[in-house]
C-alpha positions as a Markdown table, in Angstrom:
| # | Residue | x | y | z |
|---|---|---|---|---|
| 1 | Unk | 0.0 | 0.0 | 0.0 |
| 2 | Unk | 3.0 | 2.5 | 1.0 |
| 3 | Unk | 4.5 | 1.5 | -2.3 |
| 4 | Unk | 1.3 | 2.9 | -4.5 |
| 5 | Unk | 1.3 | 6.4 | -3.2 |
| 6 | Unk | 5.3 | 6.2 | -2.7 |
| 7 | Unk | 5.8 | 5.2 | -6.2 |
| 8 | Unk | 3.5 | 7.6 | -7.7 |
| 9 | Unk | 5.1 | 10.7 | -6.4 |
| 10 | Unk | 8.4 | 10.1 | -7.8 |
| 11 | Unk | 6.9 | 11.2 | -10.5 |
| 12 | Unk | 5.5 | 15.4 | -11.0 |
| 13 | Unk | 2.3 | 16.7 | -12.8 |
| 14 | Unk | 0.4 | 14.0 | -10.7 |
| 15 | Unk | -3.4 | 14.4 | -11.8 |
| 16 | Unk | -5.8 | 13.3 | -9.2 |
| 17 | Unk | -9.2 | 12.9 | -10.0 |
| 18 | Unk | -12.7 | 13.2 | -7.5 |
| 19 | Unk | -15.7 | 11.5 | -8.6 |
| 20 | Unk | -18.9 | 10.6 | -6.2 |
| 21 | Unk | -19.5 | 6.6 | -6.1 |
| 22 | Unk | -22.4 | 5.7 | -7.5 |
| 23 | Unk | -22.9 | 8.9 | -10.0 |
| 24 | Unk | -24.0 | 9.5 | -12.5 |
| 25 | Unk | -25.3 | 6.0 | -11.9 |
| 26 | Unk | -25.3 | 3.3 | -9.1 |
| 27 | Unk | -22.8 | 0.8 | -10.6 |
| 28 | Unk | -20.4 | 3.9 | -12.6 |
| 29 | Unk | -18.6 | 4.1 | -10.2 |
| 30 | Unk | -15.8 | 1.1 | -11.6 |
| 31 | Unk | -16.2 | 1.6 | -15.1 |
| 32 | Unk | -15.5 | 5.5 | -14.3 |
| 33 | Unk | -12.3 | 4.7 | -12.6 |
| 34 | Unk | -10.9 | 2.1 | -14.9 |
| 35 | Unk | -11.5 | 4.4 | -17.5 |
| 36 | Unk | -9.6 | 7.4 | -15.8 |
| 37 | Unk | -6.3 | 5.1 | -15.3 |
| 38 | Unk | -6.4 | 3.8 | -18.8 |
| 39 | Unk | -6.4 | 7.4 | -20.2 |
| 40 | Unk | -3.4 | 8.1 | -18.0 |
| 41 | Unk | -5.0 | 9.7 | -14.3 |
| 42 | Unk | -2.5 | 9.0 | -11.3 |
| 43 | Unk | -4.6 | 8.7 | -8.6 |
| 44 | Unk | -8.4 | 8.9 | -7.8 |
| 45 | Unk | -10.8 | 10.3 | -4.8 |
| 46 | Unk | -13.7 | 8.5 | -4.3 |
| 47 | Unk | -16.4 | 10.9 | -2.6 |
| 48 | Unk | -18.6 | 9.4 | -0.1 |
| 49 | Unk | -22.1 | 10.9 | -0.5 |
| 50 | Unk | -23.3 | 12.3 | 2.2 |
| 51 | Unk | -26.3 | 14.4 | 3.3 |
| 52 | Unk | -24.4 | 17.1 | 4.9 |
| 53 | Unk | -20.9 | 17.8 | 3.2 |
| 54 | Unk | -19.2 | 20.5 | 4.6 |
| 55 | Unk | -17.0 | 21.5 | 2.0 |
| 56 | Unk | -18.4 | 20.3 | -1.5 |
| 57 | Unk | -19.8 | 23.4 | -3.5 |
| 58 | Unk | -22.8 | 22.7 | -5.4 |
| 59 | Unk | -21.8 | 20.5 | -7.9 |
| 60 | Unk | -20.3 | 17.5 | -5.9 |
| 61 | Unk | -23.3 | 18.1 | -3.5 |
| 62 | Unk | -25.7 | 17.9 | -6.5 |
| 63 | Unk | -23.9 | 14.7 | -7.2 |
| 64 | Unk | -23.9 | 13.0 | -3.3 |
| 65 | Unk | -27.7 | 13.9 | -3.5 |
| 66 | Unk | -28.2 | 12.0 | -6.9 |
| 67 | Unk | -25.7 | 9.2 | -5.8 |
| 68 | Unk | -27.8 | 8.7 | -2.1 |
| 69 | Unk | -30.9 | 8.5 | -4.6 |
| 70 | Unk | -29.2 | 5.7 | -6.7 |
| 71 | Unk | -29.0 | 3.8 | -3.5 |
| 72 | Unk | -24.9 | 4.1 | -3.0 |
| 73 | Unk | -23.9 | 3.1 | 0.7 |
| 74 | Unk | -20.8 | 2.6 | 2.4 |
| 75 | Unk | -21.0 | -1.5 | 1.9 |
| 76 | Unk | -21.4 | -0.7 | -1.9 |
| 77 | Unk | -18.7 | 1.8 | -2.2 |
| 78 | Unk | -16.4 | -1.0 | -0.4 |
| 79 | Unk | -17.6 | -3.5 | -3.0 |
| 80 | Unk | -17.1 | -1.0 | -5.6 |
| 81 | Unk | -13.7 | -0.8 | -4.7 |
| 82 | Unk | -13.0 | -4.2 | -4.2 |
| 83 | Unk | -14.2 | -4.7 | -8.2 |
| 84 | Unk | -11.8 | -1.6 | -9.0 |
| 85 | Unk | -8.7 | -3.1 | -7.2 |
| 86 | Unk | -8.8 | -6.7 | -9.6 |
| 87 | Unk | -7.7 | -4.3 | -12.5 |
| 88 | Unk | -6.5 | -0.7 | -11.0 |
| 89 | Unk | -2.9 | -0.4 | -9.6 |
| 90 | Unk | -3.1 | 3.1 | -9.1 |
| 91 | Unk | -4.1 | 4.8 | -5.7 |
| 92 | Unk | -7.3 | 5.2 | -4.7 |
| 93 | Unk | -8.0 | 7.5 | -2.1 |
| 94 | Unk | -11.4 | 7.8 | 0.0 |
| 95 | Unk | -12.9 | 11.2 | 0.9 |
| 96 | Unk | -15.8 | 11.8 | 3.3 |
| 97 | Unk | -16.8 | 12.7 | 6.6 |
| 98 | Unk | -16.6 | 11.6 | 10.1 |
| 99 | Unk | -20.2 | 11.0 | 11.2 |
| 100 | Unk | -19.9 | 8.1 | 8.3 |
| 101 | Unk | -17.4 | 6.5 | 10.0 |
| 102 | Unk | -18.7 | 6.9 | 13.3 |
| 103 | Unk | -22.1 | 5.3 | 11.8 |
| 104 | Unk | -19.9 | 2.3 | 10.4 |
| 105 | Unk | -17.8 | 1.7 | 13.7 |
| 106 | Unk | -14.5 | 3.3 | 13.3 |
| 107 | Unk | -12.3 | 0.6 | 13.4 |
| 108 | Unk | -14.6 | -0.9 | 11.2 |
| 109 | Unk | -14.4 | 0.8 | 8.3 |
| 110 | Unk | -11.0 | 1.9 | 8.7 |
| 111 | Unk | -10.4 | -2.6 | 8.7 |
| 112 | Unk | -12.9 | -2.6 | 5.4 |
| 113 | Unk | -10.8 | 0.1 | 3.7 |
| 114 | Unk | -7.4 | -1.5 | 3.9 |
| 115 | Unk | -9.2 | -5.1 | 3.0 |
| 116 | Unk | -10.7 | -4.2 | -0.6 |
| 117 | Unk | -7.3 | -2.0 | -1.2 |
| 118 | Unk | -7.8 | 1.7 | -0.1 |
| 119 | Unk | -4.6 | 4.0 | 0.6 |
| 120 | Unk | -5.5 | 6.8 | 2.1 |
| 121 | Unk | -8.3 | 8.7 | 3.4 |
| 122 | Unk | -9.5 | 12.5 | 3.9 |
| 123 | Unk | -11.9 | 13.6 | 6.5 |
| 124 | Unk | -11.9 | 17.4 | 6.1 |
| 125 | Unk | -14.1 | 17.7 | 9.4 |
| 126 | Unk | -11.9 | 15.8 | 12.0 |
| 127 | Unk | -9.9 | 18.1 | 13.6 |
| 128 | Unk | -5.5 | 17.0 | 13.9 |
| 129 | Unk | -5.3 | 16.8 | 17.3 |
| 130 | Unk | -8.6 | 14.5 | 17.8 |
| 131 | Unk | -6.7 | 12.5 | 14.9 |
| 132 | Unk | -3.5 | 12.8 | 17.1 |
| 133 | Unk | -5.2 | 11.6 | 20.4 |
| 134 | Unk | -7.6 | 9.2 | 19.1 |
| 135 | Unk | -7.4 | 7.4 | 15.9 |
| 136 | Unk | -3.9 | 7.8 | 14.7 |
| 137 | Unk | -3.1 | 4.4 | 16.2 |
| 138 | Unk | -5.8 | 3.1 | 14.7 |
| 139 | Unk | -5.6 | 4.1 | 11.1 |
| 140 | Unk | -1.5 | 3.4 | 11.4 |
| 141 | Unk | -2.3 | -0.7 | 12.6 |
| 142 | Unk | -4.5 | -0.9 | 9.5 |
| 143 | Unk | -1.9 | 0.3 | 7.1 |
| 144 | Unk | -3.6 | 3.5 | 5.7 |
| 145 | Unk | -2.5 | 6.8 | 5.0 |
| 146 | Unk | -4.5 | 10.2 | 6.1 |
| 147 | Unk | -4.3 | 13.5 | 3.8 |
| 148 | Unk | -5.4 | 16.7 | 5.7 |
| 149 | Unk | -6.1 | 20.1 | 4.3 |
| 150 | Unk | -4.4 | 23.7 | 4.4 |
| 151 | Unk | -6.1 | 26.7 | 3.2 |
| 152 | Unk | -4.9 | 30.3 | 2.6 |
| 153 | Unk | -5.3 | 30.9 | 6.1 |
| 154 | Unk | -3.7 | 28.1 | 8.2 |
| 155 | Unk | -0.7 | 29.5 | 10.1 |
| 156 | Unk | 3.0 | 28.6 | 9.1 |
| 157 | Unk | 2.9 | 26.7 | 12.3 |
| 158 | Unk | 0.1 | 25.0 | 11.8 |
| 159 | Unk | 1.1 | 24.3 | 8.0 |
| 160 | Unk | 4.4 | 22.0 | 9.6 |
| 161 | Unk | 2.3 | 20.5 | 12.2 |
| 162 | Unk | -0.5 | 19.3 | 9.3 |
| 163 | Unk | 2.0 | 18.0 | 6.9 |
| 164 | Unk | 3.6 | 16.2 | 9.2 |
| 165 | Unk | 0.7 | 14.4 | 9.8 |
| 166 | Unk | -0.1 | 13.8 | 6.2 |
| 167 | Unk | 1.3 | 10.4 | 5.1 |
| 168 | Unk | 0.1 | 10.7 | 1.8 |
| 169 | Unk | 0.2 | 14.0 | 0.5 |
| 170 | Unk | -1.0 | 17.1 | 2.1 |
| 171 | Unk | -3.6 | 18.9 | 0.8 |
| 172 | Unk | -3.4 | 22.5 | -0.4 |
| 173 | Unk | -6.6 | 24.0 | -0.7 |
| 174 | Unk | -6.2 | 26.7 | -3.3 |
| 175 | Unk | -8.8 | 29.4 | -2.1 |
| 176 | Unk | -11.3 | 30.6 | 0.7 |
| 177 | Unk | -14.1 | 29.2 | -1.2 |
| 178 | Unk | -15.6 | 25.8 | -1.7 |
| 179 | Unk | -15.3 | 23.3 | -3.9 |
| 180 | Unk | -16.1 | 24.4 | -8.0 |
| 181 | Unk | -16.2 | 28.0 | -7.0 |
| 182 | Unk | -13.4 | 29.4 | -9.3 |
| 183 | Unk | -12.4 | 28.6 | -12.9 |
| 184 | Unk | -9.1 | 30.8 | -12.9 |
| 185 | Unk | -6.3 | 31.4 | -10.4 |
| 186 | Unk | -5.6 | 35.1 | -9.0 |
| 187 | Unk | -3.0 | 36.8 | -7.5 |
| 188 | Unk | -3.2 | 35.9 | -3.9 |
| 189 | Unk | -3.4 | 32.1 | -4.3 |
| 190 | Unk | -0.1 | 32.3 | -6.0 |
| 191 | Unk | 1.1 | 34.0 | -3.3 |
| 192 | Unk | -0.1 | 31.9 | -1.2 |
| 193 | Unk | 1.4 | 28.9 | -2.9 |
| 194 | Unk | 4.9 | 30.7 | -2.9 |
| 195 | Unk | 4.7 | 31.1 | 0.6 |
| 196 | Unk | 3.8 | 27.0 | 1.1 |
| 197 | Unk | 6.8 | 26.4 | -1.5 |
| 198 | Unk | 9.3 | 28.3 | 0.2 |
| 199 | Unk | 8.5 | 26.0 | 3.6 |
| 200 | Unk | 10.1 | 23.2 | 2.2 |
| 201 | Unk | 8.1 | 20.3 | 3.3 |
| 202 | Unk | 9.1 | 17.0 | 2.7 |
| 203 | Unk | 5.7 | 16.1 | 2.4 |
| 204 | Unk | 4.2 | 16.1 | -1.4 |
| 205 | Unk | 1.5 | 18.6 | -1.8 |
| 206 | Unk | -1.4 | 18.4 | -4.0 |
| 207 | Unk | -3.4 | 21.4 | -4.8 |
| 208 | Unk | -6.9 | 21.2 | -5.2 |
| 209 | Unk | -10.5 | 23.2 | -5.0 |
| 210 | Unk | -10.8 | 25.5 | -8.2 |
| 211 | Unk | -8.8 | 23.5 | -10.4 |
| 212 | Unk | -11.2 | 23.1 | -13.6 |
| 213 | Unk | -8.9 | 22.9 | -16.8 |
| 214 | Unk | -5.7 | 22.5 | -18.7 |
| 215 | Unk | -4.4 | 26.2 | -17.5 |
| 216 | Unk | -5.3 | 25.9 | -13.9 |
| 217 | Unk | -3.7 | 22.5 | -13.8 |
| 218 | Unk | 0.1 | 23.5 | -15.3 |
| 219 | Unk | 0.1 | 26.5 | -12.7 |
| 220 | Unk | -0.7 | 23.9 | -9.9 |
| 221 | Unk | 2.1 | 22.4 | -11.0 |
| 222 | Unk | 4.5 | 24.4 | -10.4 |
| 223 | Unk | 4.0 | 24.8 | -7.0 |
| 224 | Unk | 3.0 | 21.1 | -5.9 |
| 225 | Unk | 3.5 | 17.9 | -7.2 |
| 226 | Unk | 0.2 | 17.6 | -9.3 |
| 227 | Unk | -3.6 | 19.1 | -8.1 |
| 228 | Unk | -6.6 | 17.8 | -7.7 |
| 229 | Unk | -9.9 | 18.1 | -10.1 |
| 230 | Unk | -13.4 | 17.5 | -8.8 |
| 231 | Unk | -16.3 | 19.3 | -9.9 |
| 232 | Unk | -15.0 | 19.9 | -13.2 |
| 233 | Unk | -15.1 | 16.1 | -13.5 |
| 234 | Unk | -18.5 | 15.9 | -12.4 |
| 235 | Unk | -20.2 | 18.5 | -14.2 |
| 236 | Unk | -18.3 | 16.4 | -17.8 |
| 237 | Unk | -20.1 | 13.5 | -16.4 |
| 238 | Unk | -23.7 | 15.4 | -15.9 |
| 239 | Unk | -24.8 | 15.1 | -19.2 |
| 240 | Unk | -22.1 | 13.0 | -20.9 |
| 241 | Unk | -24.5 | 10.3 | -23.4 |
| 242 | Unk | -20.6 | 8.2 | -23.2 |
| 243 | Unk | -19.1 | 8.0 | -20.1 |
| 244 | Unk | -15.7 | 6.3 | -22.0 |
| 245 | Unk | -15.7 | 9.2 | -24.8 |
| 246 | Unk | -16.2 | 12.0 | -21.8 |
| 247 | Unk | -13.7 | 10.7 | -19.7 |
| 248 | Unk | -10.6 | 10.2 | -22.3 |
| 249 | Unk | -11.6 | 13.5 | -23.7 |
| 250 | Unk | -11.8 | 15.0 | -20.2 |
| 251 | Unk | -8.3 | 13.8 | -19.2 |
| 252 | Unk | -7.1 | 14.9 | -22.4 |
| 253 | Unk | -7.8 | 18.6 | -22.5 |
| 254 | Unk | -6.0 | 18.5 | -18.9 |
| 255 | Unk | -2.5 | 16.6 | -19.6 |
């Protein structure tokens, strides 16, 4: 499992991908990621729908809403998964939020996610030093890596602290907004990505949050390892009438 995120960031311009499980429909979710790697995607984020995500702008939340209606659960997503791993070497990372995982049983799902081949997980509402206290132990004995988030905000402090933390890659968030709020990238979130740059932490970073296109992506890349695309992603797959022809297209116009 170390060896899958481990190997992927020797290399650079790493493009991760978000998509919801079960969206557009129930059983996409495996046909959606084996398409991504065969057209060349690094890693991928499998969303958790959920009825009250924090974070997620309207697109992805649109998407968790239509994904809850298709039926998705955790036990499927795991499933899912389990399908993906028979052909997918890449890593797949899971993204959601804690009351989930308090619903499942912690050590649960955090057993479940290692079993049918997860890597890492984000939570973007559990707090580091609950993570420090609590579960640290617990996701470390199962094998699997935890990614938390810095915005424009976070102090320098706190920045060191948070990668240190973040065994797989830390996450960058590129603005104060949410999620598919921003289709360009202005002045103070370069700054703000100079500043992280000039830290220099060991820790790969991946940028994410208003990353949307081919332009976007390239200036993520100088500053981080790769970035992160989400509802770009899901707004292709909204009305896409071939989910194969969307995605290689998709990836495409990106790398």
């Amino acid at each position: 499992m170390e060896n899958r995120i481990q190997n992927t960031f020797q290399k650079k311009r790493i493009l991760n991908i978000y998509l919801t499980a079960g969206y557009p429909k129930l059983a996409d979710t495996v046909t959606i990621v084996q398409e991504l790697v065969k057209n060349g995607v690094d890693m991928v984020e499998i969303g958790m729908p959920f009825s009250d995500p924090l974070a997620d702008g309207p697109t992805i939340q649109n998407s968790s809403e239509i994904a809850i209606k298709n039926g998705i659960t955790l036990d499927l997503i795991f499933e899912q998964i389990q399908e993906i791993r028979k052909t997918v070497e890449i890593p797949i990372i899971l993204m959601g939020y804690f009351n989930q995982l308090l619903q499942f049983g912690i050590e649960q799902f955090l057993e479940k996610a290692a079993q049918v081949g997860v890597d890492s997980l984000i939570i973007p509402d559990l707090p580091i030093d609950i993570y420090q206290e609590e579960y640290k132990s617990l996701v470390e004995k199962y094998g699997l890596k935890m990614s938390f988030l810095i915005t424009p905000q976070t102090s320098e402090e706190r920045i060191h602290l948070i990668a240190k933390e973040s065994r797989a890659f830390l996450y960058v968030v590129s603005s104060y907004a949410i999620t598919g709020g921003k289709s360009e990238i202005e002045d103070y979130q370069t700054q703000y990505f100079e500043r992280i740059k000039s830290l220099n932490i060991e820790t790969p970073k991946l940028i994410g949050f208003g990353i949307s296109n081919k332009e976007t992506f390239e200036t993520a890349c100088q500053y981080a390892e790769g970035a992160i695309i989400g509802s770009a992603f899901i707004k292709a797959l909204e009305n896409s009438p071939n989910l194969k022809e969307t995605i290689k297209e998709f990836v495409r116009n990106i790398k």
